[in-house]
C-alpha positions in Angstrom: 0.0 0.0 0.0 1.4 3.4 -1.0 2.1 5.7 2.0 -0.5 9.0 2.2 1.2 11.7 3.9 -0.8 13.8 6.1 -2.6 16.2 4.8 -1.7 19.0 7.2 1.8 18.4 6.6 1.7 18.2 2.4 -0.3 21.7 2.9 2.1 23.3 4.7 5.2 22.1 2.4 3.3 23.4 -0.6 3.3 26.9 0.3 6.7 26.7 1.7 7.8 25.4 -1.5 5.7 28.6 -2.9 7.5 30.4 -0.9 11.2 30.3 -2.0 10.7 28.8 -5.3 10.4 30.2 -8.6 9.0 29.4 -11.7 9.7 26.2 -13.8 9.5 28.2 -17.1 12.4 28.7 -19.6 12.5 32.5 -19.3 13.3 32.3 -15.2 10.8 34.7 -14.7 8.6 34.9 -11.1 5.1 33.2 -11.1 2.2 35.8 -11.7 -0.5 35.5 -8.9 -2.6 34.1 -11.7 -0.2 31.2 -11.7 -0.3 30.7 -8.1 -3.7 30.3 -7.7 -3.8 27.9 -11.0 -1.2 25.5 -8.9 -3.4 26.0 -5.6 -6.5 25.3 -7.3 -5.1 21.5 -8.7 -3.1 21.6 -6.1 -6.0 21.8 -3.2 -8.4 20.1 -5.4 -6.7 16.9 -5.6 -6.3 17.2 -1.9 -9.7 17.8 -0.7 -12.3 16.7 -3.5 -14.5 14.1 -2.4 -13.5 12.5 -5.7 -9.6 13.4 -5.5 -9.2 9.1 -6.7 -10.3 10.4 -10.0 -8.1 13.0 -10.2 -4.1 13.1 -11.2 -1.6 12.8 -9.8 -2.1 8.8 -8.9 0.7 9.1 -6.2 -0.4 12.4 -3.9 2.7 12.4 -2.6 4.2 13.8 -5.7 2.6 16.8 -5.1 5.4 18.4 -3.2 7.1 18.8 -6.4 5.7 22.1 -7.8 7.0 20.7 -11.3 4.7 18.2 -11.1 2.0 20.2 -10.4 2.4 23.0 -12.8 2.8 19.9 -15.5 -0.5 19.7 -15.2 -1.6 23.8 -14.9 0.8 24.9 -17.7 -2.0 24.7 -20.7 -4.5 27.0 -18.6 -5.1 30.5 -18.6 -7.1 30.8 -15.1 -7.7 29.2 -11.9 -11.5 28.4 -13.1 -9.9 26.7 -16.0 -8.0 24.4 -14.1 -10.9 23.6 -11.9 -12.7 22.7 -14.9 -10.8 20.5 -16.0 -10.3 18.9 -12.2 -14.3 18.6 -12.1 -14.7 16.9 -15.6 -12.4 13.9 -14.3 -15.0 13.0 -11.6 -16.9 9.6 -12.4 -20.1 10.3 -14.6 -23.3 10.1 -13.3 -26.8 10.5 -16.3 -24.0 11.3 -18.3 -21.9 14.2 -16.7 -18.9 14.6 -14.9 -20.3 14.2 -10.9 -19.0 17.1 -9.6 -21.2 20.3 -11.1 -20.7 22.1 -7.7 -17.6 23.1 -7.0 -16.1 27.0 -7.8 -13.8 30.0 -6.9 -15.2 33.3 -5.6 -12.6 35.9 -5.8 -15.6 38.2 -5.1 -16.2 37.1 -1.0 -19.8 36.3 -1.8 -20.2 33.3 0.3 -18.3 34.8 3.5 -20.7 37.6 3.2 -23.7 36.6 2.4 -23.7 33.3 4.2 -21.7 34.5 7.3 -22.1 37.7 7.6 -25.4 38.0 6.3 -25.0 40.6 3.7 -25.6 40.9 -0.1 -24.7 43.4 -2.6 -27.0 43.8 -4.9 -30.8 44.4 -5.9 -32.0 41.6 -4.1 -34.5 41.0 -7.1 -35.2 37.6 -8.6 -36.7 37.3 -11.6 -38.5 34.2 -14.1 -40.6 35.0 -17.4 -44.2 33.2 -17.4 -46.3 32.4 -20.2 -50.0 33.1 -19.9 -52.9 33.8 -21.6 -52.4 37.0 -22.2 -48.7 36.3 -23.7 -49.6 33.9 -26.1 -46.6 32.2 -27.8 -44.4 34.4 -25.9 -43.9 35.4 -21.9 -43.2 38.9 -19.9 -40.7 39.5 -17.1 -42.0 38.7 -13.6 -40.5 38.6 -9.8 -40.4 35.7 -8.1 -39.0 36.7 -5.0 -37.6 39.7 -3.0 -35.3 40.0 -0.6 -36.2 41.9 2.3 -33.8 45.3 3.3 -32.9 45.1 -0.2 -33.1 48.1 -2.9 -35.9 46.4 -4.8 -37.4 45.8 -1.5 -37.4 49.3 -0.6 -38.3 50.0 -3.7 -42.1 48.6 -3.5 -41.1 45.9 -5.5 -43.2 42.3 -4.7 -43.9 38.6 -5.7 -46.1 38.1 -8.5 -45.0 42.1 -9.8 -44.9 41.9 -14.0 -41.7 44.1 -14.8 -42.8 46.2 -17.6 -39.5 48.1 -18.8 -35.8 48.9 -17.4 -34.2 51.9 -18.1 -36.5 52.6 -20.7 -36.4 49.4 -22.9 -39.5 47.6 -23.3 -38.3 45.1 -25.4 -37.8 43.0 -22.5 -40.4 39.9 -23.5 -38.9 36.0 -23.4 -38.7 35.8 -27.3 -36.7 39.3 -28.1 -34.4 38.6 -25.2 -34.0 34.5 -26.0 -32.7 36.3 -29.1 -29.9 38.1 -27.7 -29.0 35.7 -24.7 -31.2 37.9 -22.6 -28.0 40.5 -22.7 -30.2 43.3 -21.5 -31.3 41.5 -18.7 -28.4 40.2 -17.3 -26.7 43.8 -18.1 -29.5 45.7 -15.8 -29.4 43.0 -13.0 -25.2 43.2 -13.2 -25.4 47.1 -13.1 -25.2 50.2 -10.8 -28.2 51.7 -11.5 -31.3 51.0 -12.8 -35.0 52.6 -13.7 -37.6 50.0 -13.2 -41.5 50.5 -14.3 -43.5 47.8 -13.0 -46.9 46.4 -12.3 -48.8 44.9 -9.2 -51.4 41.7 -9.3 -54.3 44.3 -8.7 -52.7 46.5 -11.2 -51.0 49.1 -9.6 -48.2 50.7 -11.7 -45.1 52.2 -10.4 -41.5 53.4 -11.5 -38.6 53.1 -9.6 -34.9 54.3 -9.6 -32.7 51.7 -7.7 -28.8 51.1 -6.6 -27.6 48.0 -6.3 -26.0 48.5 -3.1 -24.9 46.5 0.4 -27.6 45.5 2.3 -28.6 43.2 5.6 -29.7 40.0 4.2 -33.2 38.7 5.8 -34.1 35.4 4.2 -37.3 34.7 6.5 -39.7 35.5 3.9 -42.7 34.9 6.3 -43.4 33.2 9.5 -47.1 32.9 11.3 -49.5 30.0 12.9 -52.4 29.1 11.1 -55.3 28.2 13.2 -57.1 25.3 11.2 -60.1 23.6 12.7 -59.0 24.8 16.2 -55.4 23.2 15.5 -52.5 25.3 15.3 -50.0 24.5 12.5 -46.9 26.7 12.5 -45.6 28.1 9.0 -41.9 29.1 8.3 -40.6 30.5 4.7 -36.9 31.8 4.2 -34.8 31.3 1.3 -30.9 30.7 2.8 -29.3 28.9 5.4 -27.3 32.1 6.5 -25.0 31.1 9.7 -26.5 31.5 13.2 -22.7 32.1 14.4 -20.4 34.0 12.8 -17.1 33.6 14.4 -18.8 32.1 17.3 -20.9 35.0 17.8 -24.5 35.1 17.5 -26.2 36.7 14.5 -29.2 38.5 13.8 -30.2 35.0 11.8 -29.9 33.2 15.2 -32.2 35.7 16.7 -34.8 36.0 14.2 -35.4 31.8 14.6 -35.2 31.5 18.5 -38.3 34.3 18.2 -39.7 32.3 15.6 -39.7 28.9 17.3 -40.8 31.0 20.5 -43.5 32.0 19.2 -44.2 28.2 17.8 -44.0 26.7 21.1 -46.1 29.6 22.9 -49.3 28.9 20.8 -48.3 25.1 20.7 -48.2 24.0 17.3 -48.6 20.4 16.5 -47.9 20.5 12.7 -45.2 22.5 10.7 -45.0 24.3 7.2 -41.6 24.9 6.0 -41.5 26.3 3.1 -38.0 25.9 1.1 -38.7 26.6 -2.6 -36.1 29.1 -3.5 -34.0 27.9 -0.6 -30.4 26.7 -2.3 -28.9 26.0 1.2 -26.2 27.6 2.9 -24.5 26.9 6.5 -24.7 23.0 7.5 -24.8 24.4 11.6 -27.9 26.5 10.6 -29.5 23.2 9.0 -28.4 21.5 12.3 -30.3 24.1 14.4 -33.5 23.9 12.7 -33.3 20.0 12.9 -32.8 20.2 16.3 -35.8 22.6 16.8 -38.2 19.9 14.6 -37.3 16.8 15.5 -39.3 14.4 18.1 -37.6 14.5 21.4 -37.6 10.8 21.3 -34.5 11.2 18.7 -32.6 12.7 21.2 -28.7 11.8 21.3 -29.2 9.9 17.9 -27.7 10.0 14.4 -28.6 13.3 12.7 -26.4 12.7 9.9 -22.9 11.8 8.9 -20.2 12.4 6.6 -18.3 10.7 3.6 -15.1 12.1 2.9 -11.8 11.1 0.9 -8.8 9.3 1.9 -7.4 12.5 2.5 -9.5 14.1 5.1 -9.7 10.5 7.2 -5.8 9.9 7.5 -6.1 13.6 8.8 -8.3 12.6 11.2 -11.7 14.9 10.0 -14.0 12.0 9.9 -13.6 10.3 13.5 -16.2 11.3 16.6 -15.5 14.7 17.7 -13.8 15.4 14.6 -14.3 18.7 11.9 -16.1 16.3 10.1 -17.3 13.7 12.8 -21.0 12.2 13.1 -23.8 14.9 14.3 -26.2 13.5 16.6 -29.2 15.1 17.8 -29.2 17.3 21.2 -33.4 18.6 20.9 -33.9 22.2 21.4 -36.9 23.8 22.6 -40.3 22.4 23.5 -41.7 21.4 19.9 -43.9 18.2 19.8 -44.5 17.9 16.2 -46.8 15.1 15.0 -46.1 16.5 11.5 -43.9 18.3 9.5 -44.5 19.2 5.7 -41.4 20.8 3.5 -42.5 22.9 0.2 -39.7 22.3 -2.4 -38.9 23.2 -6.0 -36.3 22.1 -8.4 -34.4 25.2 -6.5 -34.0 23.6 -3.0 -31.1 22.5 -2.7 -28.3 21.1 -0.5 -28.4 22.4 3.2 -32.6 22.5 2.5 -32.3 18.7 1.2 -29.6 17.8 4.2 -32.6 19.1 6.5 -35.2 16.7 5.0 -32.9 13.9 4.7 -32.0 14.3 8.4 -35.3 14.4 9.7 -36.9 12.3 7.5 -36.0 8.9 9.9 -37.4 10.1 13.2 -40.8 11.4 11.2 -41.3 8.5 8.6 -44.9 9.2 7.1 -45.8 11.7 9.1 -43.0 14.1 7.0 -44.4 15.1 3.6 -43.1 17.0 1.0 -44.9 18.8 -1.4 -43.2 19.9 -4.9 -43.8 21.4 -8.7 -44.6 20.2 -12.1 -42.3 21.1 -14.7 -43.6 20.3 -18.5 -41.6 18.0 -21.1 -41.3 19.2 -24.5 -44.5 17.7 -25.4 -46.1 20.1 -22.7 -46.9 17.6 -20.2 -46.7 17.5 -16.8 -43.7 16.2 -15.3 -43.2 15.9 -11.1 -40.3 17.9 -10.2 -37.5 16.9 -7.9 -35.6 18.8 -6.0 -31.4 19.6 -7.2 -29.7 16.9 -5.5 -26.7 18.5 -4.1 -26.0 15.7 -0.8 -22.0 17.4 -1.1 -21.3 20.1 0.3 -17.8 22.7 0.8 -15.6 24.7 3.1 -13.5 27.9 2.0 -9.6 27.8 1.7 -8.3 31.1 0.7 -5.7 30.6 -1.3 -2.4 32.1 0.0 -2.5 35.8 0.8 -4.9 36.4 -2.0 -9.0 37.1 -1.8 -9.7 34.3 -3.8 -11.4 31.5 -2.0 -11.9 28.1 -3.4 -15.1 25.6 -2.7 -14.0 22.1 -3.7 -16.8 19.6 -3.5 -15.2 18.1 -0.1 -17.9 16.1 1.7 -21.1 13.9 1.5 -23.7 13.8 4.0 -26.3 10.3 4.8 -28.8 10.4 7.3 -29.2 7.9 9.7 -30.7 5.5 7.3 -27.1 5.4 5.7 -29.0 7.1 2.9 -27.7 10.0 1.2 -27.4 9.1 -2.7 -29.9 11.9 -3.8 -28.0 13.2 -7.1 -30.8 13.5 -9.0 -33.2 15.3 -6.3 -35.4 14.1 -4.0 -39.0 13.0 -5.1 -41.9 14.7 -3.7 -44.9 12.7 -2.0 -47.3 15.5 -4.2 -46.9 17.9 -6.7 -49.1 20.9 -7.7 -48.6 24.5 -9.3 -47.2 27.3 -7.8 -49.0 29.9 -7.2 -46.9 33.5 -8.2 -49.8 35.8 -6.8 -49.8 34.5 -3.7 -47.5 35.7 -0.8 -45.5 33.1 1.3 -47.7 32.1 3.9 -51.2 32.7 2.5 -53.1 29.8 2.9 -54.6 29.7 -0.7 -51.4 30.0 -2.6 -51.3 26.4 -4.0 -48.6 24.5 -2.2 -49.6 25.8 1.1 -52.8 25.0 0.3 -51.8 21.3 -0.3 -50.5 21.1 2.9 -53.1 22.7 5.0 -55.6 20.0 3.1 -53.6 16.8 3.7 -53.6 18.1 7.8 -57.4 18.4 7.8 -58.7 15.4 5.6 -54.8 13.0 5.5 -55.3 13.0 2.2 -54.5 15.5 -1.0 -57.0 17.9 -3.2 -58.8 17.1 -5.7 -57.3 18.7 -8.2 -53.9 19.9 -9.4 -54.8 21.6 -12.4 -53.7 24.7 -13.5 -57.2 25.9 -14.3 -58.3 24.5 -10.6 -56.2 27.8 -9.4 -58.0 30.8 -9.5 -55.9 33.3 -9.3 -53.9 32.3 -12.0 -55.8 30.8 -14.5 -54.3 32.6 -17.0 -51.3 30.7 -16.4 -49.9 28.7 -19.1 -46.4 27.8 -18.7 -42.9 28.9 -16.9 -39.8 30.1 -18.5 -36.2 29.9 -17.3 -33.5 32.1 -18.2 -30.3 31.6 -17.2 -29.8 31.2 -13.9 -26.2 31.5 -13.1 -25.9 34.5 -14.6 -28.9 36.2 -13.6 -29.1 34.6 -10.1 -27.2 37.1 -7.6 -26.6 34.1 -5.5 -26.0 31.8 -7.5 -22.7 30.3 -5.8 -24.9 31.1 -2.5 -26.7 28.2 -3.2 -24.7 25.5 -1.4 -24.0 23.0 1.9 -21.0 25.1 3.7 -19.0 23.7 6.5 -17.7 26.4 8.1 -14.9 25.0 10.3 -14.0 25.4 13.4 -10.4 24.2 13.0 -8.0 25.6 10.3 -6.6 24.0 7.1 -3.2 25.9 7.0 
């Protein structure tokens, strides 16, 4: 068997060797920072990946020898294009290299906005939908708002049909499809931007906006429904922003212990959480909520555990007590849940599935999840699942740069041992979404479902479009894309921030 140095040690001789060494190149000249962090990025990648046996070198001991490494960066202009090329080695799965997930953010995004609960930017997310009145085609609409935001405090709501930016009205689906949706992307991207827009009861209003920094609230809604004379709690937020930042409390860990409070004072026997636009964030915020769900008979048992590579367990991450070691549940709070009832979309992702998976053991049956339909290219209905993202990251900055890398480093399984979710996790009932609605109105379809299945144990009748009032003029949703209209896009992720250090 071929000896594995420890990991701690090969990381610290790499940047000593970066240290006094310079570059292998004919001309003797000194590395550029651009080659630095193409060397760091193979370098770590191969060290960390959860699929680092896929990966060259075959022997990670060679990787002291910086030649050896920059044999394999020479050919690349970027860090992101040696990543690239690390990710496309990973074993196929449907296809496609495994590892869609992992990335460099030389921008601090994820420290911010997951940390420190900050964003820069509008805080406006947009979708085009087809109806009725579209025909063929589809207008601009607002699928969710971030509150504290510019577009926040700019009036702007769900369900809102954006009528023109800065002027241009040629913003419908089929002129913008055209041109790679250029102006789009552009005004999201900008500094400044007029926006004319128009409500559900058709209110119209213009706007100037600044994408600027703002605090990051991702509870969308929270309230107790009384149904019946039973009281059935309801929690929307859209990010797993970190309840400790630097062990210190944040304003996110707050906002939930009044939530849950407020749960447990009116006695709630059945929960909504709603996670449809909810791409993840910090695993201890996941951990939290479980915690506050879960039975008290789960107590002291398996939350969930991780799968990591060779690497990580010679160092030690993986055993009891370790970075990585097995979570078990410690119940917080007073919470007797006889149900609990997650809202998904093809959007929830990662720490939001982690927190299903985990619970899903101690609830059995009594844990629902209700999802979308999508349509094939036929235009039939197709049941949605959610992303499939069981991996998850943690940040090394790479030297004494800004730039941060996220390789896909760990896999989480619940205490079934199950945690093979790739392709998304199948909803018990899917319906249509209803855009006009607020979170937490009880009509708005998927809300709806839920608040059904507690009163009768079983679903509606219908899950036609045309069974939704509201929006029976809806015909169909369209996509653009997302990464590079999505503000948090990389936001959208299981992070693990540490509490020890990789030096």
């Amino acid at each position: 068997m071929k000896k594995i140095f420890p990991v701690l040690w090969v990381l610290i001789l790499f940047t000593s060797l970066y240290s006094c060494k310079k570059s292998d190149n004919p001309d003797n000249k000194s590395d550029t920072e651009e080659d630095m962090i193409k060397d760091s990025v193979f370098y770590y990648t191969k060290v960390l990946s959860l699929w680092e046996g896929s990966m060259p070198p075959r022997n990670v001991n060679t990787l002291d020898d910086k030649g050896v490494v920059r044999s394999y960066t020479k050919n690349y202009a970027t860090g992101e294009e040696v990543l690239n090329y690390m990710m496309g080695l990973t074993p196929l799965v449907n296809g496609r290299p495994v590892d869609k997930y992992s990335f460099i953010d030389r921008q601090g995004t994820i420290s911010g906005e997951i940390e420190e609960g900050v964003s820069t930017s509008y805080g406006m997310y947009v979708f085009y939908l087809q109806t009725s009145a579209s025909g063929d085609n589809a207008d601009l609409y607002v699928r969710m708002v971030d509150k504290n935001s510019p577009a926040y405090q700019a009036g702007i709501r769900r369900g809102d049909r954006i009528l023109s930016i800065n002027g241009q009205t040629n913003i419908d689906y089929n002129t913008q499809k055209s041109q790679n949706f250029k102006l789009i992307n552009d005004a999201i991207n900008s500094r400044n931007m007029t926006i004319k827009f128009v409500s559900p009861t058709s209110v119209t209003t213009e706007k100037q906006m600044v994408s600027s920094l703002y605090n990051f609230d991702p509870v969308l809604a929270s309230k107790v429904i009384d149904q019946n004379g039973k009281k059935i709690g309801y929690l929307a937020f859209s990010s797993f922003v970190a309840i400790y930042n630097n062990r210190i409390p944040t304003a996110m860990l707050s906002s939930f212990e009044n939530i849950f409070s407020q749960f447990e004072g009116q006695n709630i026997s059945e929960l909504i959480v709603d996670l449809r636009y909810n791409g993840g964030g910090s695993v201890q915020t996941a951990e939290y909520l479980a915690n506050r769900i879960v039975p008290a008979s789960a107590n002291g048992r398996r939350m969930y555990s991780y799968k990591l590579n060779r690497n990580l367990e010679a160092w030690g991450w993986g055993k009891d007590g370790g970075e990585f070691g097995p979570v078990s549940y410690a119940k917080k709070g007073t919470l007797n849940l006889n149900k609990v009832y997650f809202l998904v979309t093809k959007s929830t992702a990662s720490a939001s599935e982690l927190l299903i998976n985990s619970l899903k053991p101690y609830f059995k049956d009594n844990q629902k999840m209700i999802g979308t339909y999508g349509e094939d290219s036929g235009g039939n209905p197709v049941v949605e699942n959610t992303f499939g993202k069981p991996v998850g990251f943690f940040r090394y900055t790479i030297g004494t740069t800004d730039v941060d890398l996220y390789a896909t480093s760990f896999q989480t399984v619940n205490a079934d041992n199950y945690g093979d979710y790739f392709a998304g996790l199948t909803p018990d009932r899917s319906t249509y979404e209803d855009y006009f609605k607020d979170f937490g109105d009880p009509q708005e379809r998927m809300i709806a479902e839920a608040l059904h299945y507690s009163l009768n144990g079983s679903w509606l009748s219908s899950t036609s479009k045309t069974a939704l009032a509201s929006v029976n003029k809806l015909r169909n949703e369209k996509y653009i894309n997302r990464q590079s209209i999505d503000v948090r896009a990389h936001a959208n992720g299981m992070y693990k921030f540490q509490t020890g250090r990789l030096k």
